[in-house]
Rosetta silent file (secondary structure, phi, psi, omega in degrees, C-alpha in Angstrom):
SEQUENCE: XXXXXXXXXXXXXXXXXXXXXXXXXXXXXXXXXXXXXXXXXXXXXXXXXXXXXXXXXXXXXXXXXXXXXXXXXXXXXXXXXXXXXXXXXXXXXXXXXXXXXXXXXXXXXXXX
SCORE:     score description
SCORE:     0.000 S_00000001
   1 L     0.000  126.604 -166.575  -44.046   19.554    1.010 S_00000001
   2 L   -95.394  141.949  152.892  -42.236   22.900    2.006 S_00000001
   3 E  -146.020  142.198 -132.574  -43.045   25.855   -0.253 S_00000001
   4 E  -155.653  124.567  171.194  -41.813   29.221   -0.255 S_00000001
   5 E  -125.399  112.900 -167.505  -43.450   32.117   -1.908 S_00000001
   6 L   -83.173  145.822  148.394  -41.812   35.582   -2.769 S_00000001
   7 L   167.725  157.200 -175.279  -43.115   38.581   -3.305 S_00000001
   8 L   149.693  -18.861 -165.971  -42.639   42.712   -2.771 S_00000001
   9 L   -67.267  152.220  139.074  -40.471   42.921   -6.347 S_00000001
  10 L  -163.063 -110.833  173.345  -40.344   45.514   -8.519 S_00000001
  11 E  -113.330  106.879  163.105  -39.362   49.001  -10.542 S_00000001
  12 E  -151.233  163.355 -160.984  -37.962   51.388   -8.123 S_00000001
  13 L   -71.578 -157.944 -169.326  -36.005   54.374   -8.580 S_00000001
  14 L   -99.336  115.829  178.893  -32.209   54.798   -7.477 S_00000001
  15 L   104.718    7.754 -166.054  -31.807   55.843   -3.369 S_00000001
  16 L  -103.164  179.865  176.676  -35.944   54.087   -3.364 S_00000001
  17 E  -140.973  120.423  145.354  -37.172   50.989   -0.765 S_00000001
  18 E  -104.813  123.727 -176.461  -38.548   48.083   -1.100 S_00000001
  19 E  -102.998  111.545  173.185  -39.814   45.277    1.185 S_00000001
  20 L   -54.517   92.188  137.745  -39.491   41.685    0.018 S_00000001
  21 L    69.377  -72.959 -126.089  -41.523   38.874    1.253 S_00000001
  22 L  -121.497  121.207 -166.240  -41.447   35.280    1.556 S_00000001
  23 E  -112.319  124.982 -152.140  -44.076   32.711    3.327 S_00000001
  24 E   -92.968  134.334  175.000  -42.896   29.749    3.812 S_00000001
  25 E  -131.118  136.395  173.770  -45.597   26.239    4.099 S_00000001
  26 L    86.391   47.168  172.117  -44.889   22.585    5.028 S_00000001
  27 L  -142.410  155.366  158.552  -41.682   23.646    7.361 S_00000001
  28 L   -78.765   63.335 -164.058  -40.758   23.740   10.978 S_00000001
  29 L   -82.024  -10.365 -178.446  -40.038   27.635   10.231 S_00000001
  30 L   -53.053  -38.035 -177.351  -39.429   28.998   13.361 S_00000001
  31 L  -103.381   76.433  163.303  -36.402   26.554   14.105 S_00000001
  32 L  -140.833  148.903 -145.904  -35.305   26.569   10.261 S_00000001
  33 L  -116.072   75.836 -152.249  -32.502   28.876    9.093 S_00000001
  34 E   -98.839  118.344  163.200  -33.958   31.575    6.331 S_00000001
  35 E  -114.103 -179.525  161.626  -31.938   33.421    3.756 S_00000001
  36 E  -129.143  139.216  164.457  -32.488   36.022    0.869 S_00000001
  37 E  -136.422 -164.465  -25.672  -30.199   35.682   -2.000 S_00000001
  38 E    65.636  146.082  170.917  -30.055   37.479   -5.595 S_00000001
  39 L  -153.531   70.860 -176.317  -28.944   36.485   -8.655 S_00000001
  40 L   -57.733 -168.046  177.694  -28.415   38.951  -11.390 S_00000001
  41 L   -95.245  131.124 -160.377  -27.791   38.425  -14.898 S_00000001
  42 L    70.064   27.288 -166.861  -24.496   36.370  -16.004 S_00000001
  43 L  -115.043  166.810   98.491  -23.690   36.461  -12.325 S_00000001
  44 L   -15.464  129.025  161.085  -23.585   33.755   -9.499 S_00000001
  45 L   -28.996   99.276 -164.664  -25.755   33.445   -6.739 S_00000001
  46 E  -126.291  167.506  167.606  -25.124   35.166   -4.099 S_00000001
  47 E   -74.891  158.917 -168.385  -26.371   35.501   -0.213 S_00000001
  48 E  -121.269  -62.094 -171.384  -27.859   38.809    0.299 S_00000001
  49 E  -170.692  152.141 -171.296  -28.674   38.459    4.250 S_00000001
  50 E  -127.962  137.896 -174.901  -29.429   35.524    6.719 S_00000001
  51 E  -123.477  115.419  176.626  -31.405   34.599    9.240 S_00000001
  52 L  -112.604 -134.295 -137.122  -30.452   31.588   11.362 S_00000001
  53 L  -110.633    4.025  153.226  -32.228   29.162   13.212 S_00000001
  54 L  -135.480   35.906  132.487  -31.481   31.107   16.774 S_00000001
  55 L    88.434   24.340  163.887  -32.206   34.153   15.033 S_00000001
  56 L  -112.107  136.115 -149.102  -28.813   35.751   14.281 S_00000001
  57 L  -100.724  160.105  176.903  -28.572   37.531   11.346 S_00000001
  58 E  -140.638 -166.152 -157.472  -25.698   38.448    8.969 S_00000001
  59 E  -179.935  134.553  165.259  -25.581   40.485    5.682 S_00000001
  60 L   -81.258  173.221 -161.040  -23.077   40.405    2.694 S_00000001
  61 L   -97.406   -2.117  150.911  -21.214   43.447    2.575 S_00000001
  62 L   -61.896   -6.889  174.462  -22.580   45.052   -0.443 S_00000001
  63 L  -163.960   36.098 -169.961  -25.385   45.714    1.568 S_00000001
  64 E   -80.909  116.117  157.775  -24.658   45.733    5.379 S_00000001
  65 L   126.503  -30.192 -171.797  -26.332   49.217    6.821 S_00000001
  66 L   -69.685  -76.840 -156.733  -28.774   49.010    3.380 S_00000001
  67 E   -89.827  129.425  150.773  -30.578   45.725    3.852 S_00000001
  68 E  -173.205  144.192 -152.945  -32.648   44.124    6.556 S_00000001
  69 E   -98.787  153.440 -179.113  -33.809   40.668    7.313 S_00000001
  70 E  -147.552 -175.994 -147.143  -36.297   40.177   10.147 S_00000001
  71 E  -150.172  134.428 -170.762  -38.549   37.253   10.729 S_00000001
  72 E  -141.612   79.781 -168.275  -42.508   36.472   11.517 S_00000001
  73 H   -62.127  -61.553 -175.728  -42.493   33.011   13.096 S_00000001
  74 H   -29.569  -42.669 -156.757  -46.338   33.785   13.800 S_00000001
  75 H  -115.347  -12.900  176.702  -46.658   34.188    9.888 S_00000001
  76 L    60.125   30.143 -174.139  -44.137   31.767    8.703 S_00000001
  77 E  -145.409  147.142 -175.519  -42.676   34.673    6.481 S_00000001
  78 E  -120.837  137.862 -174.924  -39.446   36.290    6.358 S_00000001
  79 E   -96.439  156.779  164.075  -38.384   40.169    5.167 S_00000001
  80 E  -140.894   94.776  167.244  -36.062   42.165    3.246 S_00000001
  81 E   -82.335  123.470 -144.834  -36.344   45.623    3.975 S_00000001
  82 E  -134.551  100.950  165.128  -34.044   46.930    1.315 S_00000001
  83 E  -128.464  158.691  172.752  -33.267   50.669    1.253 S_00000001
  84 L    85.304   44.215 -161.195  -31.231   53.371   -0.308 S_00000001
  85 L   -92.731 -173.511 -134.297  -30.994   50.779   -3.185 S_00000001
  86 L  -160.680  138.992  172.753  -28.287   51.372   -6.042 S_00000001
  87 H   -43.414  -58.044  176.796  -28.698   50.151   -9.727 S_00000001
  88 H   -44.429  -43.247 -154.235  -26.410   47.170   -8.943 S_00000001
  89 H   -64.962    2.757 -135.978  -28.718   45.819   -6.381 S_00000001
  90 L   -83.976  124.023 -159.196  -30.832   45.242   -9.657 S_00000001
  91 L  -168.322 -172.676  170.886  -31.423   41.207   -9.361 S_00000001
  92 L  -151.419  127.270 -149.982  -34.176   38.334   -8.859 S_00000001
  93 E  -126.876  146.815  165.765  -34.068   37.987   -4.979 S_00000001
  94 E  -154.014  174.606  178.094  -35.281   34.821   -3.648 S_00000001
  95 L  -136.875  154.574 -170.662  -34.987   33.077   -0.444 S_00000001
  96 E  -102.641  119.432 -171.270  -33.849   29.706    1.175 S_00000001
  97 E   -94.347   79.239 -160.211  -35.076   27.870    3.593 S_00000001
  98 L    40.171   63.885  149.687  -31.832   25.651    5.212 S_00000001
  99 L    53.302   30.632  178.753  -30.295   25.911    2.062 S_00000001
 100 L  -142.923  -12.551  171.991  -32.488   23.125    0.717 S_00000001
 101 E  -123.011  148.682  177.879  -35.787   24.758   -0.664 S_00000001
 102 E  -140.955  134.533  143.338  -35.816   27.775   -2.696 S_00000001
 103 L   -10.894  168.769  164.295  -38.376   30.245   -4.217 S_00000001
 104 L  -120.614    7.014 -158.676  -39.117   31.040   -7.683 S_00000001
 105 L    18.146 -148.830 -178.281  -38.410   34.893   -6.943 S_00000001
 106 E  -156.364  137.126 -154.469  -39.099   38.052   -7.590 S_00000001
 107 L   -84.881   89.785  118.303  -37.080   40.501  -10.175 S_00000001
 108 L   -13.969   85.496  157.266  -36.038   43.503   -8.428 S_00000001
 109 E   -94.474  138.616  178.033  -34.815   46.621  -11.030 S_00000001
 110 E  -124.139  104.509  170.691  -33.419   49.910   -9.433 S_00000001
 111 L  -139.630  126.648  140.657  -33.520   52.117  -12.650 S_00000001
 112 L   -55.498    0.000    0.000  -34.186   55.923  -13.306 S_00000001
């Protein structure tokens, strides 16, 4: 049974950093294909940043230069180092494991 556990969320200020999380059990993760996504409120899902399964990464564009995902095959856990973050970015970030298991996530707020 694959399970995926988040964690790193919280309160941080506007222009702050935080690093997300999430260790994955019951997977093949090294050759599996890891995202972080977000989902704020009344919104859609969205991808955040990606990692795939020969380790090249991509990044929505709300947060390319901001945001970055790296990878701990050793550790089965995957990152989001997320700086210079911006009130918008304000969400419950979780991550995907080949699009077929998901997280329960962790709220992110960027508030003064």
């Amino acid at each position: 049974q694959v399970r995926l556990v988040e964690s790193g969320g919280g309160l941080v200020q506007p222009g702050g950093s935080l690093r997300l999380s999430c260790e994955a059990s019951g997977s093949s993760f090294s050759s599996s294909a890891v995202g972080w996504y977000r989902q704020a409120p009344g919104k859609q899902r969205e991808l955040v940043a990606f990692s795939s399964s020969t380790y090249s990464t991509n990044y929505a564009s709300s947060v390319k230069g901001r945001f970055t995902i790296s990878r701990d095959n050793a550790r089965n856990t995957v990152y989001l180092q997320m700086n210079s973050l911006k009130p918008e970015d304000t969400a419950v970030y979780s991550c995907g494991l080949n699009a077929q298991y998901w997280g329960q996530g962790t709220q992110v707020t960027v508030s003064s």
